[in-house]
KEKE-3310 file (N, C-alpha, C; in steps of 0.2 Angstrom, whole numbers, plus 5000, padded with zeros to 4 digits):
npx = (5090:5096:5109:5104:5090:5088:5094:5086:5073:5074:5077:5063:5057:5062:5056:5046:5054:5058:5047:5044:5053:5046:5043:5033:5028:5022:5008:5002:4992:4990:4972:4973:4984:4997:5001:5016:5027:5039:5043:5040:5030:5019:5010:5005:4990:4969:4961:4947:4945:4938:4934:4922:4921:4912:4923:4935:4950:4953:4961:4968:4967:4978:4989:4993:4992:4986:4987:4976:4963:4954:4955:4966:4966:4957:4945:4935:4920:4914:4918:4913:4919:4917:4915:4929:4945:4961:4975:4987:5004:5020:5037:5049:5059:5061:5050:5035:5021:5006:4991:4974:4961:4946:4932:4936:4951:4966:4966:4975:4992:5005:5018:5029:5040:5053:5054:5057:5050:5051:5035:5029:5029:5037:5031:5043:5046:5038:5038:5036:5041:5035:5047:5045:5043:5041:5028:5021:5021:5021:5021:5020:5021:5020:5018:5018:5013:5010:5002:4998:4984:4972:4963:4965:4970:4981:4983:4992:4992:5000:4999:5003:5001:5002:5000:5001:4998:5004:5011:4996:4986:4981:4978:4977:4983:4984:4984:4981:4979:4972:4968:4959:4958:4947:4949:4947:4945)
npy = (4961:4975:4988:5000:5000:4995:5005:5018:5011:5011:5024:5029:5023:5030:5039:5036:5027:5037:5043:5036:5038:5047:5057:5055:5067:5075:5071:5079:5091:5083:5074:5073:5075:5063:5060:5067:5054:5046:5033:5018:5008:5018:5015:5003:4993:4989:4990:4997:4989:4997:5014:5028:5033:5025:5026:5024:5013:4997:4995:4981:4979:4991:4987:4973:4974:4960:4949:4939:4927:4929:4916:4904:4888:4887:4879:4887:4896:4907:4922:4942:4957:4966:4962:4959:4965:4977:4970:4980:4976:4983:4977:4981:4994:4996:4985:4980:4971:4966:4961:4951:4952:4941:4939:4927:4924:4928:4927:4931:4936:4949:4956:4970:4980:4995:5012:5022:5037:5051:5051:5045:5028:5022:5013:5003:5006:5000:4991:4985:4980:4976:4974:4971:4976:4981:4973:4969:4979:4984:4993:4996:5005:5007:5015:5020:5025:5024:5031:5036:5045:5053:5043:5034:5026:5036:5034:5037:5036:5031:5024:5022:5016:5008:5000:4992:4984:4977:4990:4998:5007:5000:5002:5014:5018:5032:5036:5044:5045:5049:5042:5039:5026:5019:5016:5001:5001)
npz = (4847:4843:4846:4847:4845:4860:4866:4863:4870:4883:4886:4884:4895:4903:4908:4917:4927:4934:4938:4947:4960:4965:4980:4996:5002:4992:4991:4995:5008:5024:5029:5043:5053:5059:5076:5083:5089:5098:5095:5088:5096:5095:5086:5087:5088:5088:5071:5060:5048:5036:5030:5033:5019:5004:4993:4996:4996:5008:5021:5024:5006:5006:5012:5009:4995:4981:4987:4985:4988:5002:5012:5011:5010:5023:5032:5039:5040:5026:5028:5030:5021:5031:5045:5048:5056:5058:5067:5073:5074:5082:5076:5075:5075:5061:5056:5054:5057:5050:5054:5047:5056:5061:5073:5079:5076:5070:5053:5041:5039:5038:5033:5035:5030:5031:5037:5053:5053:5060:5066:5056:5049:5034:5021:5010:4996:4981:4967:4951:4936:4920:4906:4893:4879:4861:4865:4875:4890:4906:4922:4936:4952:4969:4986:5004:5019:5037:5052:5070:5077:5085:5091:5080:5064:5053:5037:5022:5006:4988:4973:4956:4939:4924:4909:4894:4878:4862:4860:4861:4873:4887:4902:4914:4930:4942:4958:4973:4991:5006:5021:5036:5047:5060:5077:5085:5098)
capx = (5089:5100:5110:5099:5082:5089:5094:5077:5068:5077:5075:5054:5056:5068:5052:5043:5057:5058:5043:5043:5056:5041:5040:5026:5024:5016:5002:4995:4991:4984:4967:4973:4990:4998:5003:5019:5029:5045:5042:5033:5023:5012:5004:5001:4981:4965:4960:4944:4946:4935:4933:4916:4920:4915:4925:4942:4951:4951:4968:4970:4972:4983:4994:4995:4989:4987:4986:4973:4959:4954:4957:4968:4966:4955:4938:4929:4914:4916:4917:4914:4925:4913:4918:4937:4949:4967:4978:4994:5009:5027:5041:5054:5059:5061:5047:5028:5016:4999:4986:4972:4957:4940:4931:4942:4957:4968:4963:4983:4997:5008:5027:5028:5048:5052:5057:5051:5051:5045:5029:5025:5031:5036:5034:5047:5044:5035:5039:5035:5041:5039:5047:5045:5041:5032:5023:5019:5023:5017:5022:5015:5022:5016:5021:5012:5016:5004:5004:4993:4982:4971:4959:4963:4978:4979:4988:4991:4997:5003:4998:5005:5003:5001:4997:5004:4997:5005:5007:4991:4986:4977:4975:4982:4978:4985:4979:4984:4975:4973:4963:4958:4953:4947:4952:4940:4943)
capy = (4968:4979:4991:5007:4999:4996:5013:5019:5007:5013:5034:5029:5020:5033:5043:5030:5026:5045:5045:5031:5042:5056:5057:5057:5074:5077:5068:5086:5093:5077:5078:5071:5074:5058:5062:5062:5051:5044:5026:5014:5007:5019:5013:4995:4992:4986:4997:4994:4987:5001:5021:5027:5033:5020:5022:5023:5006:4992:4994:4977:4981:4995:4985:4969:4973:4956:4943:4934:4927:4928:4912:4898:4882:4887:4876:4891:4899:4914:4931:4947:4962:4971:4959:4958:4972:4975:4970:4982:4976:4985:4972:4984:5003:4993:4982:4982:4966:4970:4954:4952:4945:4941:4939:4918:4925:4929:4924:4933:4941:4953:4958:4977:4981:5001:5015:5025:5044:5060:5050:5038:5023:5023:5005:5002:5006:4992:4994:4979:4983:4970:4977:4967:4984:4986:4971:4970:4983:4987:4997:4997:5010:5008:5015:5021:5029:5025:5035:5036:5047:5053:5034:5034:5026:5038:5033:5040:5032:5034:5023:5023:5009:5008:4994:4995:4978:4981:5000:5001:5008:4997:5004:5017:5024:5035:5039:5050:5045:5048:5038:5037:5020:5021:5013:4995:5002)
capz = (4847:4840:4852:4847:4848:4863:4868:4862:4875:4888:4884:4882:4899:4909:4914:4921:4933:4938:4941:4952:4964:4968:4987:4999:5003:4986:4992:4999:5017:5028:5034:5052:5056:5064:5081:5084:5096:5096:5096:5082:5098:5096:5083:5092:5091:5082:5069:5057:5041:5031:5031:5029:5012:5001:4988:4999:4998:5014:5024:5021:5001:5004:5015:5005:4989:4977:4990:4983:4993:5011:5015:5009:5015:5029:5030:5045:5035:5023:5031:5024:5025:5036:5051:5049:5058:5059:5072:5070:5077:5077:5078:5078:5068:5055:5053:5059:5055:5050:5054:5047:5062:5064:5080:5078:5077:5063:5046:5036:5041:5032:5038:5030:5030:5031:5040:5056:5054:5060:5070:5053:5047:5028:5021:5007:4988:4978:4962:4946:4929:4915:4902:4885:4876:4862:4864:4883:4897:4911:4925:4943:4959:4976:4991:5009:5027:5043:5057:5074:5077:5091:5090:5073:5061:5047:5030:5015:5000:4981:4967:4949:4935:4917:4905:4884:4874:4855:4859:4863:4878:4893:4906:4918:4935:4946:4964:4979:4994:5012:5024:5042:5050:5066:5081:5087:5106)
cpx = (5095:5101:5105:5092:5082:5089:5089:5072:5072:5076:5067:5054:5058:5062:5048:5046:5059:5054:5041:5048:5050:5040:5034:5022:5022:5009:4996:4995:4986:4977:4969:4979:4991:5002:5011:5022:5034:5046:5038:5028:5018:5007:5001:4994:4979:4964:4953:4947:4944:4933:4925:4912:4921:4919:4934:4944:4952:4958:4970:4973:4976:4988:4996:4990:4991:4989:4981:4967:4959:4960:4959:4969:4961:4947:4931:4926:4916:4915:4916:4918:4923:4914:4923:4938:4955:4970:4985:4998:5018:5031:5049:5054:5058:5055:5039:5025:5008:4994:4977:4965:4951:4941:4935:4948:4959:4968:4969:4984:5000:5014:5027:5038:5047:5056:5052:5054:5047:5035:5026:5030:5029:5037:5039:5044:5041:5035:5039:5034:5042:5040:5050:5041:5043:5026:5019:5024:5021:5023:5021:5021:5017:5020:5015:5017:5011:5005:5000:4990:4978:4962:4958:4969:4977:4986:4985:4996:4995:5003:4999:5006:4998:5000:4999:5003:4998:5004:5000:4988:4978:4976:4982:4979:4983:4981:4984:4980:4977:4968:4963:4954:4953:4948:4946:4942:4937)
cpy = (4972:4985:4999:5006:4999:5002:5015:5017:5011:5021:5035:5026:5024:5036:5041:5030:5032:5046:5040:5035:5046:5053:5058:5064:5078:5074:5074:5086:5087:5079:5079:5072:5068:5063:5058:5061:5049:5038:5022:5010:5010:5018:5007:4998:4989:4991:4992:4993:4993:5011:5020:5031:5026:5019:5022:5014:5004:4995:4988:4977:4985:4991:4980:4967:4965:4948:4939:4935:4927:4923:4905:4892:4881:4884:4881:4894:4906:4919:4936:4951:4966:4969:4958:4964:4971:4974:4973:4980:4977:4978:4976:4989:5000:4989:4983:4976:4970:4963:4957:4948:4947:4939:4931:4917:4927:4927:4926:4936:4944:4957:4964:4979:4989:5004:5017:5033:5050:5057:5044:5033:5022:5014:5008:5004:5001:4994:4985:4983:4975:4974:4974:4971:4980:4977:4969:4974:4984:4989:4999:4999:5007:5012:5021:5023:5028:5030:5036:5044:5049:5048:5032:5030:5032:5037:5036:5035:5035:5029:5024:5015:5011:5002:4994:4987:4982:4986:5003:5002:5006:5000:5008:5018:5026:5037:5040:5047:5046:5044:5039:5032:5021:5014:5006:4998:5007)
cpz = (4846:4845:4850:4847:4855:4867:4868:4867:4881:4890:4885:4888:4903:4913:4919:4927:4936:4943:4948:4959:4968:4975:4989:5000:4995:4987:4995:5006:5020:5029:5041:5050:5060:5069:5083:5091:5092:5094:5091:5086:5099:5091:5084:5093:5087:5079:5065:5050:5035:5035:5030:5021:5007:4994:4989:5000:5004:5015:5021:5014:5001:5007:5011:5001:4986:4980:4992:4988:4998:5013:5011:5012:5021:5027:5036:5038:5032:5027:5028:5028:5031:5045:5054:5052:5058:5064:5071:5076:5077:5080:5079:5073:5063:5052:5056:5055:5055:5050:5053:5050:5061:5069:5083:5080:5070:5060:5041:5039:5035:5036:5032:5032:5027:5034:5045:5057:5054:5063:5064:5052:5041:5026:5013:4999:4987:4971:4955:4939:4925:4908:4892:4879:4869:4861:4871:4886:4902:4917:4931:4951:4965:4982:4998:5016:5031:5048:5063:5075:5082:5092:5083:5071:5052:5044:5024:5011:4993:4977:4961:4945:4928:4913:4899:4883:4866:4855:4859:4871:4882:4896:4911:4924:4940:4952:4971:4985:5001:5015:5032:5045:5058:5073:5085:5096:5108)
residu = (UNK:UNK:UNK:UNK:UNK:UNK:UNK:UNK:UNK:UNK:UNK:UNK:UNK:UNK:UNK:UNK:UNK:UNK:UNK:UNK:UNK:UNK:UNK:UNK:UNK:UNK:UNK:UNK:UNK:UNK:UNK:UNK:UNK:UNK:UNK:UNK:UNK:UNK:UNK:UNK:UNK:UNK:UNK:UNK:UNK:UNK:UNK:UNK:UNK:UNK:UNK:UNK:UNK:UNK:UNK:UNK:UNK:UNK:UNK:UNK:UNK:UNK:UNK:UNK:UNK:UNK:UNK:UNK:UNK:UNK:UNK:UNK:UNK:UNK:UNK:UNK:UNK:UNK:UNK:UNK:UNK:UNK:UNK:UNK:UNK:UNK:UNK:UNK:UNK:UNK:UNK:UNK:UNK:UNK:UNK:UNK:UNK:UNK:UNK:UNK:UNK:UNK:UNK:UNK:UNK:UNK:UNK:UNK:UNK:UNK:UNK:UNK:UNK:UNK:UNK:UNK:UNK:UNK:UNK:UNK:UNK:UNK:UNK:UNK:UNK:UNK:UNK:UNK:UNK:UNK:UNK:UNK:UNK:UNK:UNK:UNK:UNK:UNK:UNK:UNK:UNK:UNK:UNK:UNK:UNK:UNK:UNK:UNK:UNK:UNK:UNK:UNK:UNK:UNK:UNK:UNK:UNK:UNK:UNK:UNK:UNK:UNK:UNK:UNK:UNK:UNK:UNK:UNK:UNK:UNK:UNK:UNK:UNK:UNK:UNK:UNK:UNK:UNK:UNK:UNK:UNK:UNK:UNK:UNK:UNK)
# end
């Protein structure tokens, strides 16, 4: 590749990784304000798995998107989402474990590395560029903040990813979303 196609790829890519910077507070006025506290134990609890908008994603996808199915290896009977909850626990400012249980116990866990400020807890960017431009791209943003509420956990998250097969355009989606799962007590 020649150093100007080069350059060229890198000019056609720059906005993508800009865009990948846009902070949370673009996401709009919350419905529920997290309450705040000084502490990440206050988000320690059970929460549900689902809102009762259906077409608001599971906790469990926003926390750890692309981890396959349920259960690996496990021979207990299939569950459906509707029975699962999450169990949040922080492990210190830095980090917070999100386990995924039925009424058995745990069935996945998930260690979320972050910060904790101003009453939420931001997890870390998540950012997958493959960039074999122009004949595969893609382009995939995440990122998310929890917060406690008053018997709730409200999150918001921020969604961006793109797709380019031989400069033809896959698939895109951007999404802004806020949620409140409610509290299993």
């Amino acid at each position: 590749m020649t150093l100007t196609r080069l350059t060229r790829c890198i000019w056609l890519l720059t906005p993508l990784l800009f865009a990948a910077c846009t902070p949370l507070r673009e996401i709009g006025q919350p419905m529920a304000h997290a309450t705040y506290r000084d502490t990440p134990a206050s988000l320690a609890g059970q929460y549900t798995n689902k809102t009762p908008d259906i077409y608001a994603p599971l906790l469990w996808e926003i926390v750890a998107p692309y981890q396959g199915s349920l259960r690996k290896g496990d021979t207990r009977a299939t569950v459906t989402w509707d029975s699962l909850y999450i169990d949040v626990n922080p492990t210190s400012k830095d980090e917070i474990t999100f386990n995924l249980c039925d009424e058995r116990g745990p069935v996945r866990s998930k260690t979320i590395h972050g910060k904790y400020k101003h009453g939420y807890f931001y997890s870390r960017q998540k950012m997958v560029l493959v960039p074999f431009f122009p004949l595969f791209f893609h382009y995939n943003f995440q990122r998310f903040r929890v917060g406690p509420a008053d018997n709730s956990l409200v999150v918001h998250e921020r969604r961006n990813s793109i797709s380019l097969f031989f400069l033809i355009h896959v698939s895109k989606d951007n999404w802004k979303g806020q949620m409140e799962f409610a509290s299993r007590k």
